[in-house]
C-alpha positions as CSV (number, residue, x, y, z in Angstrom):
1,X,-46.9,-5.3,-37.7
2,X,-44.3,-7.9,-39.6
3,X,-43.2,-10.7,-38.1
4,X,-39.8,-9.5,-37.9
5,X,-40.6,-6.3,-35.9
6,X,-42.4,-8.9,-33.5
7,X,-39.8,-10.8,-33.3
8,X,-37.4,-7.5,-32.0
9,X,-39.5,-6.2,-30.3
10,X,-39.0,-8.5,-27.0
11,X,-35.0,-8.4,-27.8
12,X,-35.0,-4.5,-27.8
13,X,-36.9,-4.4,-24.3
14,X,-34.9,-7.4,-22.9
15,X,-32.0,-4.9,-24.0
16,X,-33.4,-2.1,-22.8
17,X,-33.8,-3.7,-19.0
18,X,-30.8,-5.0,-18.8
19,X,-29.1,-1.5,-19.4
20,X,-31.7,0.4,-17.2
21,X,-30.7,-2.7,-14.4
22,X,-27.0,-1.6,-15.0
23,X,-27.4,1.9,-14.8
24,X,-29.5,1.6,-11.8
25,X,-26.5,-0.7,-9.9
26,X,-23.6,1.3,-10.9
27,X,-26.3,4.2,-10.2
28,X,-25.9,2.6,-6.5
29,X,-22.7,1.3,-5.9
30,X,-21.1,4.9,-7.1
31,X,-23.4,6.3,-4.4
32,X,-22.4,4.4,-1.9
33,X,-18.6,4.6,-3.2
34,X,-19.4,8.4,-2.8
35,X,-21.5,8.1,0.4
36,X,-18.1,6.3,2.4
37,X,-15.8,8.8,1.2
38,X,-17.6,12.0,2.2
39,X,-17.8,10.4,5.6
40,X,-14.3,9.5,5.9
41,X,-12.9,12.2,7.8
42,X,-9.4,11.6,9.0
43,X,-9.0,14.4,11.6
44,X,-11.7,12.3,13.3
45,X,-10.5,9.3,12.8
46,X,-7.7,9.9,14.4
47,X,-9.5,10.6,17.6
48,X,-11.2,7.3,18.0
49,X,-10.0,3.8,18.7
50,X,-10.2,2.2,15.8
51,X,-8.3,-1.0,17.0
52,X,-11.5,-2.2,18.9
53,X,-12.7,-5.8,17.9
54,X,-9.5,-7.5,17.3
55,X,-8.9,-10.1,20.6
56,X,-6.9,-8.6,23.1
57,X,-3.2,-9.3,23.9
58,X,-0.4,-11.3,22.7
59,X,-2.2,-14.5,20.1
60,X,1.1,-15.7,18.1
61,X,4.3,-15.5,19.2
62,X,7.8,-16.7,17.7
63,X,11.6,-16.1,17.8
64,X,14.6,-16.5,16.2
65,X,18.4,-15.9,16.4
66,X,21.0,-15.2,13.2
67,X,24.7,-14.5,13.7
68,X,24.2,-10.6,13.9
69,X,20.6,-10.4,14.6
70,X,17.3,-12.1,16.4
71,X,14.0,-11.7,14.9
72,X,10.6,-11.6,17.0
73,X,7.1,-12.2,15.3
74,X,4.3,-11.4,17.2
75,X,0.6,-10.9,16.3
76,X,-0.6,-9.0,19.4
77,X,-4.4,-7.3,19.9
78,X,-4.9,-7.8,16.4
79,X,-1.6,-6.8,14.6
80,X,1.0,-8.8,13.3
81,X,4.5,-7.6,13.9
82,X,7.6,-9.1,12.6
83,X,10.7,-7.1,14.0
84,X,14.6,-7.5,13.7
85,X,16.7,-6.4,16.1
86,X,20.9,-5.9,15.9
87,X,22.6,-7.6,18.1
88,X,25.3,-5.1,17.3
89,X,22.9,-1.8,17.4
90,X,24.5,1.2,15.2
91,X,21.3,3.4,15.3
92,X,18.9,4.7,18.1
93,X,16.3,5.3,15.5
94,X,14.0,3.0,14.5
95,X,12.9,1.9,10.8
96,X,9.2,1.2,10.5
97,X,7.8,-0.5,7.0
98,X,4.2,0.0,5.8
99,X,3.4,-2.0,3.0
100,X,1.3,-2.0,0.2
101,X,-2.3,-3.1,-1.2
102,X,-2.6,-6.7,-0.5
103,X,0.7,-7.2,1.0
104,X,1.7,-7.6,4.6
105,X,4.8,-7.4,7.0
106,X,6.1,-10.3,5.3
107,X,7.0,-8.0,1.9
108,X,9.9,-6.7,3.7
109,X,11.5,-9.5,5.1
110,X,14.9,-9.5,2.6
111,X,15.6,-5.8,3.2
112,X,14.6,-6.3,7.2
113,X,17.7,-9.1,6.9
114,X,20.2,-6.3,5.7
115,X,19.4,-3.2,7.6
116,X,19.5,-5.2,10.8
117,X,23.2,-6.4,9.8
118,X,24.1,-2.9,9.0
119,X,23.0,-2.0,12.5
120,X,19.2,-1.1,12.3
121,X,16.3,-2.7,13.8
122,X,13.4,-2.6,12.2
123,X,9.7,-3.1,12.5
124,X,6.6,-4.1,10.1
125,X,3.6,-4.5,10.7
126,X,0.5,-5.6,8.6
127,X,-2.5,-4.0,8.6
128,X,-5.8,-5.0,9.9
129,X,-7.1,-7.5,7.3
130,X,-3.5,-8.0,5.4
131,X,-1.6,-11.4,6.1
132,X,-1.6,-12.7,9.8
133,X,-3.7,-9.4,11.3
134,X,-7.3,-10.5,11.5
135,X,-10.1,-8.4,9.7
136,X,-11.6,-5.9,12.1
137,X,-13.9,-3.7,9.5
138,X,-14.6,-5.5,6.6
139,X,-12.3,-4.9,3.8
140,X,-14.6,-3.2,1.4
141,X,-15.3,-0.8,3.9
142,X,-11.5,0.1,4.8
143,X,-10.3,3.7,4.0
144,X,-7.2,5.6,4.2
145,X,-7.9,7.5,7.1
146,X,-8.6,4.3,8.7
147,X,-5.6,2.7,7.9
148,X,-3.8,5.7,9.0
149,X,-5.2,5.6,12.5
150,X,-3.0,2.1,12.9
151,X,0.2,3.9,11.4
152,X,0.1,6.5,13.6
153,X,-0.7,3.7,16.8
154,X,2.5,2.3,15.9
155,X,4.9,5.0,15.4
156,X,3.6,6.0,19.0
157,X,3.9,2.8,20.4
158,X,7.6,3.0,19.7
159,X,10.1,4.6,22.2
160,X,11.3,7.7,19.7
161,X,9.9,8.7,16.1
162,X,11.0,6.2,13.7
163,X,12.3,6.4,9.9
164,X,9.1,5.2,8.1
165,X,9.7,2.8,4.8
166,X,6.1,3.1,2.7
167,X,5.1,0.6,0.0
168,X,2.9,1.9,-2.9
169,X,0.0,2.4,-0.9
170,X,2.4,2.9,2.1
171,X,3.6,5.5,0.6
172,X,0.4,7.1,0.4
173,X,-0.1,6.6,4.0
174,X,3.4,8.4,4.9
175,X,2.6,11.8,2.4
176,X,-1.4,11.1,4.9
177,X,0.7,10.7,7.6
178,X,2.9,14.0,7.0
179,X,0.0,16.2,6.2
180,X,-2.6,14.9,9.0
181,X,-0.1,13.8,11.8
182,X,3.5,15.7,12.2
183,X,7.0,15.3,10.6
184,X,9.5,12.0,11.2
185,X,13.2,11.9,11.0
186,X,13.2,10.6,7.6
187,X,11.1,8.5,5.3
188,X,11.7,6.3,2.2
189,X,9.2,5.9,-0.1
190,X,9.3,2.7,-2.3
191,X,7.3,3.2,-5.4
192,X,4.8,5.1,-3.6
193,X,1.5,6.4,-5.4
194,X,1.9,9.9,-6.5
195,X,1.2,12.9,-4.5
196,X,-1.8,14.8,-6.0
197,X,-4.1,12.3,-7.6
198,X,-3.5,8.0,-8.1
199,X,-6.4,7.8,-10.6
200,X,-5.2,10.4,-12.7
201,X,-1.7,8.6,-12.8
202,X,-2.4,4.9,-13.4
203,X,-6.5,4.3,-13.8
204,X,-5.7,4.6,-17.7
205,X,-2.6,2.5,-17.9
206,X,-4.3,-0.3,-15.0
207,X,-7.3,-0.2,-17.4
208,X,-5.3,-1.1,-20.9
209,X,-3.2,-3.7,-18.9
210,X,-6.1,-5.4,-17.1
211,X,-9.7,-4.4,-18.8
212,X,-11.4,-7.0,-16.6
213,X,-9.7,-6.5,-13.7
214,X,-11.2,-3.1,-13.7
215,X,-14.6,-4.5,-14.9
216,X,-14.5,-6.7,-12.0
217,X,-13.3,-3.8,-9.5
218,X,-16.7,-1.8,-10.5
219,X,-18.6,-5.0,-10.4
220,X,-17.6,-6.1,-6.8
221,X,-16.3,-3.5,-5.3
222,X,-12.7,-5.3,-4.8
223,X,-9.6,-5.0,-5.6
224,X,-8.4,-8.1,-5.2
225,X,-9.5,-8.9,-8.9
226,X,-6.4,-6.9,-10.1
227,X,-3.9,-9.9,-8.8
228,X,-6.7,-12.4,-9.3
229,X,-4.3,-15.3,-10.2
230,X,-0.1,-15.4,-10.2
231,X,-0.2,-14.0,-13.9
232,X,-1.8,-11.2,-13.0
233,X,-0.2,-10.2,-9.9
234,X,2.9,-10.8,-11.6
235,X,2.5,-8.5,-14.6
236,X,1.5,-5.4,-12.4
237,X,4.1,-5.8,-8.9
238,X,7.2,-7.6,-10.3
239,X,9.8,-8.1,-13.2
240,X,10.2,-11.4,-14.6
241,X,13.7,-11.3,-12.7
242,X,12.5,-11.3,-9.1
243,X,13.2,-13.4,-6.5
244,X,9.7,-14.6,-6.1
245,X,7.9,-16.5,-8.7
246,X,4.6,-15.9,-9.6
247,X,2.9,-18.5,-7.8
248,X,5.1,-17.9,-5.0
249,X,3.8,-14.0,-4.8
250,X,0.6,-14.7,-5.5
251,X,0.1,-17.2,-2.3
252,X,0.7,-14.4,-0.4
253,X,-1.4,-11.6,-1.7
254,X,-4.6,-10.8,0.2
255,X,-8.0,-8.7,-0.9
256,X,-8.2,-5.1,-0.3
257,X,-10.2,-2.2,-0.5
258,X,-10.8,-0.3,-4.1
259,X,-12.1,2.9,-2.0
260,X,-7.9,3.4,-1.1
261,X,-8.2,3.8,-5.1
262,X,-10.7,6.6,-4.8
263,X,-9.6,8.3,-1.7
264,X,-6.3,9.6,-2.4
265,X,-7.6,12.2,-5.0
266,X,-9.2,15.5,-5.1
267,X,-11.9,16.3,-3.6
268,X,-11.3,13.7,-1.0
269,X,-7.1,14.2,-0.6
270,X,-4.3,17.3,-1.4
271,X,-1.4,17.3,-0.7
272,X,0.9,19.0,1.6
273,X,3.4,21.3,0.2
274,X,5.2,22.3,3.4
275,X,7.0,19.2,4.8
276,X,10.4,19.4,6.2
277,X,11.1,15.7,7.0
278,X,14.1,14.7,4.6
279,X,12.5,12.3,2.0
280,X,13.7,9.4,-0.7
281,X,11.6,9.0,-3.5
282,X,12.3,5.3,-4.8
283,X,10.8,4.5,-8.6
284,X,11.0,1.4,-10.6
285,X,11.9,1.6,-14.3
286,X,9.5,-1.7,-14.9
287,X,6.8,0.0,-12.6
288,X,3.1,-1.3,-14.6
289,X,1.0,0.3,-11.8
290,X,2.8,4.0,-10.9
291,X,4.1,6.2,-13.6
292,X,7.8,7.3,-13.7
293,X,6.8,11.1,-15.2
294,X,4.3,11.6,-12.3
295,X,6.4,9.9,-9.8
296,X,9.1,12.4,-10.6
297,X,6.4,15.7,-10.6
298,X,5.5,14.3,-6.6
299,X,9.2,14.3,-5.5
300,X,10.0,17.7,-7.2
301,X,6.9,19.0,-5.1
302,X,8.4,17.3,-2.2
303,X,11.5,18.5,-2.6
304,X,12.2,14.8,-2.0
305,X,15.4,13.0,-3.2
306,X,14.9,10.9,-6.2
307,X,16.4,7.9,-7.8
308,X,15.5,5.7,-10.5
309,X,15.9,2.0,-9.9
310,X,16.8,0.4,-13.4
311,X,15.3,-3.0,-14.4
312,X,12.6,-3.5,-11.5
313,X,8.9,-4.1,-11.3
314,X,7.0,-2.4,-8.4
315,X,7.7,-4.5,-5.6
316,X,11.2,-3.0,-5.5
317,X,12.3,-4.7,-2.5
318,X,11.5,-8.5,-4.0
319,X,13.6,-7.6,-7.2
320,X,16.9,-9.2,-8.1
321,X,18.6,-5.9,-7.0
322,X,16.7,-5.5,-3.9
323,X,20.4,-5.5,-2.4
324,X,21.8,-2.6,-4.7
325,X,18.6,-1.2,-3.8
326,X,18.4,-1.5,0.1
327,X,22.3,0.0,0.1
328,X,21.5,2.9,-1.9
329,X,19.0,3.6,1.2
330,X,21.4,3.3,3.4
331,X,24.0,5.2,1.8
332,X,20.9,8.4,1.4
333,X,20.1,7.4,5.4
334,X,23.8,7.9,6.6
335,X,24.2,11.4,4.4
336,X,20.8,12.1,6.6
337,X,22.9,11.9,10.1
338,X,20.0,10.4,11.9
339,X,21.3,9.2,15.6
């Protein structure tokens, strides 16, 4: 044997292992991706207590008064709450906000300000493990039907069913909550992932804009390497015209789970074509992580209304028009007749 086929020898079986080692991990972690999703039931997960190892009762507390409204911030057994409340009420109905992957109750805060001078209170609420609610299953672990178990514990905590705002992954929730749960008065969905399969919509797009963000998704597990640092968070939630900067958006981003990414696709999710619980279909024109044709496909299978918010990024409701925005909702909200 030549030199030179010594010589390549060792290089072709160092190769050789380290593909066999990375066949045999991605062998593993898709097997366990696969292993938490078929055991992610929601019909019984929605008979358990999930809210179980947060401490018990009231932990933060804070108030404040505007001219036309107060605002109360509470994190209480393990869920933050930040709620405005009219002091001239028009409405009887609630609004209740969901956000999005690695947001929290704090996303809505500017549209919060309007609808409770128009008359509304509202109410959101982080998740366990998003902004000032305290991880309670750790984050790689969380799946949609868990996170649905804490939307449905707060529209029953509230006096009478509530209008329910979804974020992107919040909107995902409220097509879960339709199809697992019962019908609302209305519900306003804010770029909200598509309604037959989010992988099939934006893996291919995510994966041109971000190649190592994905890398580092399959790698870890996480999502959080998607909005890894403020340019990054910045190219796939918001236009360069939004209120927050970059920096500012990314200090308050969080990790979350990259199963949500899985889950809300076939085999594991289908949607519901019977729903009869008037619906507004919000898309951004700028939107780098939900596409406009497919977004348009899920509110024609909806039969939700649909409008097209020109010259935003994803985060519609920290845009520059987040107030052209929030009064097109109210406008479709007062057409609905809700009480």
């Amino acid at each position: 044997m030549s030199d030179s086929r010594k010589r390549k020898s060792p290089l072709r079986l160092a190769a050789a292992l380290c593909v066999a080692a990375l066949g045999g991990y991605l062998g593993y972690l898709f097997g366990w991706i696969l292993k938490h999703l078929l055991a992610a039931k929601p019909t019984e997960t929605l008979q358990q207590d999930t809210n179980l190892l947060a401490p018990v009762g009231v932990t933060f507390s804070g108030e404040a008064e505007e001219e036309s409204y107060s605002v109360s911030h509470t994190i209480e057994s393990g869920i933050e709450r930040i709620v405005y409340t009219p002091k001239e009420r028009k409405h009887e109905t609630p609004i209740l906000m969901l956000h999005g992957m690695w947001h929290g109750a704090w996303c809505w805060r500017y549209w919060q300000q309007l609808f409770a001078q128009w008359g509304w209170e509202s109410i959101a609420f982080s998740l366990p493990g998003h902004a000032n609610s305290p991880v309670q299953r750790p984050l790689r672990q969380c799946t949609l039907d868990y996170y649905l178990s804490f939307l449905v514990a707060e529209v029953e905590r509230l006096p009478r069913k509530p209008i329910l705002f979804g974020h992107s992954m919040g909107g995902a929730l409220a097509q879960w909550y339709f199809k697992y749960v019962g019908e609302l008065p209305a519900a306003v969905l804010v770029a909200p992932w598509v309604a037959h399969s989010i992988l099939a919509d934006g893996f291919f797009p995510l994966l041109k804009l971000d190649p190592l963000g994905c890398l580092q998704m399959f790698t870890t597990w996480d999502a959080a390497p998607f909005v890894r640092n403020p340019e990054q968070a910045a190219r796939k939630l918001i236009s360069a015209r939004a209120i927050l900067s970059p920096e500012d958006l990314h200090a308050k981003l969080g990790p979350e789970s990259a199963l949500v990414l899985f889950q809300h696709n076939p085999p594991f999710w289908t949607a519901s074509e019977h729903l009869s619980t008037p619906m507004l279909w919000l898309v951004a024109e700028e939107d780098a992580v939900v596409g406009r044709r497919n977004s348009l496909r899920s509110a024609a299978f909806y039969q939700a209304d649909y409008m097209l918010v020109r010259d935003a990024g994803h985060d519609l409701m920290l845009e520059h028009n987040y107030l052209k925005t929030a009064e097109s909702i109210n406008r479709w909200l007062a057409n609905q007749e809700i009480e």
